[in-house]
Each structure stands twice: as structure tokens, then as C-alpha cells.
TILOBA-171183 format. One record per residue (C-alpha): residue in one letter; x, y, z; residue number from 0; chain. Coordinates in steps of 0.05 Angstrom, whole numbers, plus 5000, padded with zeros to 4 digits. Example, Ala and Ser with C-alpha at 12.3 -4.5 7.8 and 13.67 -1.06 7.14 Angstrom:
<atoms>
+---------+------+------+------+-----+--------+
| residuo |    X |    Y |    Z | num | cadena |
+---------+------+------+------+-----+--------+
|       A | 5246 | 4910 | 5156 |   0 |      A |
|       S | 5273 | 4979 | 5143 |   1 |      A |
+---------+------+------+------+-----+--------+
</atoms>
This chain:
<atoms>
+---------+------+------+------+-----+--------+
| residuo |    X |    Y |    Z | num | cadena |
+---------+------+------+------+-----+--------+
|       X | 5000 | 5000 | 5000 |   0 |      A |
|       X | 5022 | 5073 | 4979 |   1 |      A |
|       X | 5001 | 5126 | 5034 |   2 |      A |
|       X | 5010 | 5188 | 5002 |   3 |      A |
|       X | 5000 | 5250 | 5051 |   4 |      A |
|       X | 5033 | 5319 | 5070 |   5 |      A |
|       X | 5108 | 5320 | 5092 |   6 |      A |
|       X | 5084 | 5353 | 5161 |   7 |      A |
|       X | 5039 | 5298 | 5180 |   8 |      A |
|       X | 5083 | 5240 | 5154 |   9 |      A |
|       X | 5114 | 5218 | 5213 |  10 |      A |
|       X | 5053 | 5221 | 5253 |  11 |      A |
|       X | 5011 | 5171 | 5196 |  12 |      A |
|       X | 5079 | 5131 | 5200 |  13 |      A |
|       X | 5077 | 5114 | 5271 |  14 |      A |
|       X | 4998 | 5098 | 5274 |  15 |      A |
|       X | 5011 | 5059 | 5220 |  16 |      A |
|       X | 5064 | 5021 | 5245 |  17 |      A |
|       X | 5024 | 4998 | 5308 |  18 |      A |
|       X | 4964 | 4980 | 5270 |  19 |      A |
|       X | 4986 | 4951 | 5207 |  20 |      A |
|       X | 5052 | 4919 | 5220 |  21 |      A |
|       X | 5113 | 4932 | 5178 |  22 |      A |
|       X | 5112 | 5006 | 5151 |  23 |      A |
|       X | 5168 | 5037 | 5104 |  24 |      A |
|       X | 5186 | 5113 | 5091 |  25 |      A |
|       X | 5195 | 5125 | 5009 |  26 |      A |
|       X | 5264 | 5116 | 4990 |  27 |      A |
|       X | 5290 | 5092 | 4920 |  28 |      A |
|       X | 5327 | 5031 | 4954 |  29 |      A |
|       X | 5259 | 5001 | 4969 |  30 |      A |
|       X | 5249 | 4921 | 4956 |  31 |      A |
|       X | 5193 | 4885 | 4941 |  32 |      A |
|       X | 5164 | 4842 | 5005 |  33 |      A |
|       X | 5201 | 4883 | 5063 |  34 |      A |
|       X | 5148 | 4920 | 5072 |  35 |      A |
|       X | 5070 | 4933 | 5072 |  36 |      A |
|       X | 5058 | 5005 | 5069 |  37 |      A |
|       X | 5096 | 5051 | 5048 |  38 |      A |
|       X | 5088 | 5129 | 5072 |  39 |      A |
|       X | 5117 | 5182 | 5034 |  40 |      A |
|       X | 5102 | 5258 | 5024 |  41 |      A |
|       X | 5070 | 5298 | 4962 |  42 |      A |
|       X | 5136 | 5318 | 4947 |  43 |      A |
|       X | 5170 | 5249 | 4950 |  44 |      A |
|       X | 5117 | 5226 | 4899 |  45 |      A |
|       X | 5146 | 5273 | 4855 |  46 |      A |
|       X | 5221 | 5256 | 4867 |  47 |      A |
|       X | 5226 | 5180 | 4867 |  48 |      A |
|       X | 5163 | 5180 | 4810 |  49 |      A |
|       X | 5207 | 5126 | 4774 |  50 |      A |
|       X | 5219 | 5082 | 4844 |  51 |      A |
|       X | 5142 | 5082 | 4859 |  52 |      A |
|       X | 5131 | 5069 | 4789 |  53 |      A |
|       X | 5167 | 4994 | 4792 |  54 |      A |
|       X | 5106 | 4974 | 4834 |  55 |      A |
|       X | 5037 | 4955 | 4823 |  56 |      A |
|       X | 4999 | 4980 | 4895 |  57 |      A |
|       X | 4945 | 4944 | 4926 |  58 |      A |
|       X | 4931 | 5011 | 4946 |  59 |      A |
|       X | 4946 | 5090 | 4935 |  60 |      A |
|       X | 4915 | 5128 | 4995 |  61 |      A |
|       X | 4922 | 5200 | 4992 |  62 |      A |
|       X | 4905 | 5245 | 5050 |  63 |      A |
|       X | 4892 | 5316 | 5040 |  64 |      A |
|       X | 4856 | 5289 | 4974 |  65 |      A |
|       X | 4847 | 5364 | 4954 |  66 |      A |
|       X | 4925 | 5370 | 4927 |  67 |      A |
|       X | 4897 | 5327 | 4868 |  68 |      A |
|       X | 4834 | 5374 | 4851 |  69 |      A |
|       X | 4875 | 5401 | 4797 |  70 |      A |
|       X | 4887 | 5340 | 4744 |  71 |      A |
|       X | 4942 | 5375 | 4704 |  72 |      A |
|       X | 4983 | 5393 | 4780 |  73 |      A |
|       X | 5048 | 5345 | 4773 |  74 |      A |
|       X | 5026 | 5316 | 4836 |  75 |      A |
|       X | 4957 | 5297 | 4806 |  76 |      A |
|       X | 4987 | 5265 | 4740 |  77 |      A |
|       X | 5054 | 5221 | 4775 |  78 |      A |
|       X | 4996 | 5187 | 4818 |  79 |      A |
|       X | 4958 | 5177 | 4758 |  80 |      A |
|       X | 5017 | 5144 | 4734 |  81 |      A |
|       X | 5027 | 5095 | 4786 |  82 |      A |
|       X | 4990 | 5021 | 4775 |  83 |      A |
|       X | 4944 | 5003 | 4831 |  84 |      A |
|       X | 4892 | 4960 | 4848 |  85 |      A |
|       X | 4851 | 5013 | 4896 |  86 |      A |
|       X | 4851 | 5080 | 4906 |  87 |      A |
|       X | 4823 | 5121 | 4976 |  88 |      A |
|       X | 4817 | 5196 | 4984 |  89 |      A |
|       X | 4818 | 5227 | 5051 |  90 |      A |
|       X | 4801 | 5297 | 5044 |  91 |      A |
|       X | 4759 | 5344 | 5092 |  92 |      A |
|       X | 4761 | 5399 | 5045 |  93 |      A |
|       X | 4691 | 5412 | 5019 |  94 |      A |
|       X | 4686 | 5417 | 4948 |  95 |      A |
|       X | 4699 | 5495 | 4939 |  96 |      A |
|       X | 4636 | 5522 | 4896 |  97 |      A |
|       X | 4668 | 5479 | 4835 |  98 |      A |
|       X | 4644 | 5418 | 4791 |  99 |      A |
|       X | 4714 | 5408 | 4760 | 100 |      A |
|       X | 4744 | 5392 | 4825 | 101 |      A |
|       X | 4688 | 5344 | 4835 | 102 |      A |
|       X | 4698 | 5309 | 4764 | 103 |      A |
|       X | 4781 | 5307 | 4782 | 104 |      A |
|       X | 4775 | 5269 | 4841 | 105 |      A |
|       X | 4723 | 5220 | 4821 | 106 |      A |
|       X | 4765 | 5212 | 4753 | 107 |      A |
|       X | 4826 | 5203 | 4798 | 108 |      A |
|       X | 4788 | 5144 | 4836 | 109 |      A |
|       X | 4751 | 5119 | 4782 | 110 |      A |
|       X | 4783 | 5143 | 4713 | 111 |      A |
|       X | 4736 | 5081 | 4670 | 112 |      A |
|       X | 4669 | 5121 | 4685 | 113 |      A |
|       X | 4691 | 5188 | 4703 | 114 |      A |
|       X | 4744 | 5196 | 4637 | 115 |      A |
|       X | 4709 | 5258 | 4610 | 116 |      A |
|       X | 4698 | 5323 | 4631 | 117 |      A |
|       X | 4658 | 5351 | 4584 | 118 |      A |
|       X | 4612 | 5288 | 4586 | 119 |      A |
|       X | 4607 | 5302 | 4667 | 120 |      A |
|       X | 4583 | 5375 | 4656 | 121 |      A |
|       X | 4537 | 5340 | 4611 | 122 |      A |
|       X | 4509 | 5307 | 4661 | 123 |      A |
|       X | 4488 | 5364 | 4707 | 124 |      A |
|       X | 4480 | 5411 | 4643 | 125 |      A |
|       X | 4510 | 5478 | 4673 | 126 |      A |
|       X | 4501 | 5541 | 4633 | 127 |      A |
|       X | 4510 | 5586 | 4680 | 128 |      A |
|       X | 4555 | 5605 | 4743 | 129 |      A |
|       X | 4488 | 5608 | 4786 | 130 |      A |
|       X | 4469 | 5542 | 4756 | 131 |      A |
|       X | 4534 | 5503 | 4778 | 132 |      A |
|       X | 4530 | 5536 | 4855 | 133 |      A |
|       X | 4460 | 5510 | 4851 | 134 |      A |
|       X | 4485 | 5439 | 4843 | 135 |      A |
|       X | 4550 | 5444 | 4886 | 136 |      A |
|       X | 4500 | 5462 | 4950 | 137 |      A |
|       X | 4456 | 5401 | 4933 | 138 |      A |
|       X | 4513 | 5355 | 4926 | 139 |      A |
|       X | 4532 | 5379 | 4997 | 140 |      A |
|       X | 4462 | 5361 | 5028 | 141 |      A |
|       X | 4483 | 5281 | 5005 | 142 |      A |
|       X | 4553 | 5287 | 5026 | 143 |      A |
|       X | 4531 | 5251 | 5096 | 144 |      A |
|       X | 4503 | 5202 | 5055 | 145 |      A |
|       X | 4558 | 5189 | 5019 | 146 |      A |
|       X | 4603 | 5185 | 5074 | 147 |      A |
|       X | 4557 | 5135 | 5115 | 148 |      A |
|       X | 4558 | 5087 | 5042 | 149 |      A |
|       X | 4637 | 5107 | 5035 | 150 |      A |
|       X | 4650 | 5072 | 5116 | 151 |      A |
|       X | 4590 | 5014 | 5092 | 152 |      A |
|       X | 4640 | 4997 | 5035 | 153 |      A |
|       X | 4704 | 5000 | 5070 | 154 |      A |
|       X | 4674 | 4961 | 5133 | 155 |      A |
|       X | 4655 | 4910 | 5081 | 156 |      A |
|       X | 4719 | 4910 | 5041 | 157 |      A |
|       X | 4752 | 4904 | 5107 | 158 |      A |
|       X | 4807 | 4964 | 5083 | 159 |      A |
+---------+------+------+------+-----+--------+
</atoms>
């Protein structure tokens, strides 16, 4: 597993982590294969050791602070779209800032088979106008507890 988060927080994810999931690793590009079953690193490592990370295919790429990745053209956004993986997980408590595009990029970051076209998302919610997309944005917030009670159903289920 790949647990992506900010450098400031690292070492704190790292150690609770390490008690609950047994044999965590910090990036480095001298990891191997098997020592290991998570692997922490920053936003910025992501960048750096792109090629490293790349070698594997994850179980699992979690990213806290899920909002970095808003943006799918940020070099952040497009190394972890890079990367081969099984599962991906957002963590993010960042609500979704008055914009549909930041919607579309995250769910295209989780699930890039359904969600591979913006223009055909807008579609979906046929925005003309400013007014219409804040319209939208404030009703997708009145589900978001929703969401979150089916996003723990799933992930009690999965067992993640």
C-alpha cells in the first residue's frame, strides 16, 4: 500500500501505521519488494522518486489531503495517475469549493473508466451558467453525509 500525505503529517501517519498495520516503510528509491506493507511518503516524494514508485503495482494509493489532486494537470495529480494500483482512497475534509471540475478530478482520479470525460460530466448536470453550477454544488453537499455513511459501509465491508 502507497500512503500518500503531507510531509508535516508524515511521521505522525507513520507511527499509527506502524502499530496498527505491522511493517511500515518511509519512500526511498532503495525500496524492495516484500520488506514491507505500506509505504508512507510525502507529496513531494511522489514527485522525486516517480520512477521508484513506478516499479510497483499497489494494492493501494491512499492519499490524505485528497484536495492537492483537485487540479488533474498539477504534477502531483498526473505522477499518481501514473502509478499502477489496484485501489485508490481519498481522505480529504476539504469541501468541494463552489466547483464541479474539482468534483469530476477526484472522482476521475478514483475511478478514471466512468469518470474519463469532463465535458461528458458537465453534461450530466447541464450547467450554463455560474448560478446554475453553485445550485448543484449546494445540493451535492446536502448528500455528502450520505455518501460518507455508504463510503464507511463499503470500507467496513471490504475490510480496508
Amino acid at each position: 500500500m502507497l500512503f500518500d500525505c503531507q510531509k508535516a503529517v508524515a511521521r505522525r501517519w507513520w507511527e499509527a501505521l506502524s502499530h496498527s498495520a505491522g511493517c511500515v516503510a518511509w519512500c526511498a528509491n532503495t525500496q524492495v519488494p516484500g520488506k514491507w506493507d505500506i509505504c508512507v511518503t510525502s507529496f513531494e516524494m511522489v514527485i522525486t522518486e516517480k520512477a521508484c514508485l513506478k516499479r510497483f503495482h499497489w494494492r493501494y494509493i491512499i492519499i490524505d489531503e485528497a484536495h492537492r489532486i483537485k487540479n488533474e494537470n498539477s504534477r502531483l495529480s498526473v505522477v499518481l495517475r501514473t502509478l499502477k494500483c489496484n485501489n485508490r482512497l481519498l481522505i480529504t475534509g476539504t469541501p468541494l469549493q463552489n466547483n464541479l471540475h474539482e468534483l469530476w478530478a477526484l472522482l476521475n482520479f478514483l475511478l478514471p473508466e466512468l469518470f474519463h470525460d469532463a465535458e461528458q460530466f458537465d453534461d450530466w448536470f447541464k450547467i450554463e451558467k455560474e448560478e446554475d453550477q453553485q445550485e448543484v454544488v449546494a445540493q451535492l453537499h446536502k448528500v455528502r453525509l450520505l455518501l460518507r455513511v455508504c463510503v464507511l459501509c463499503l470500507c467496513v465491508c471490504l475490510r480496508v
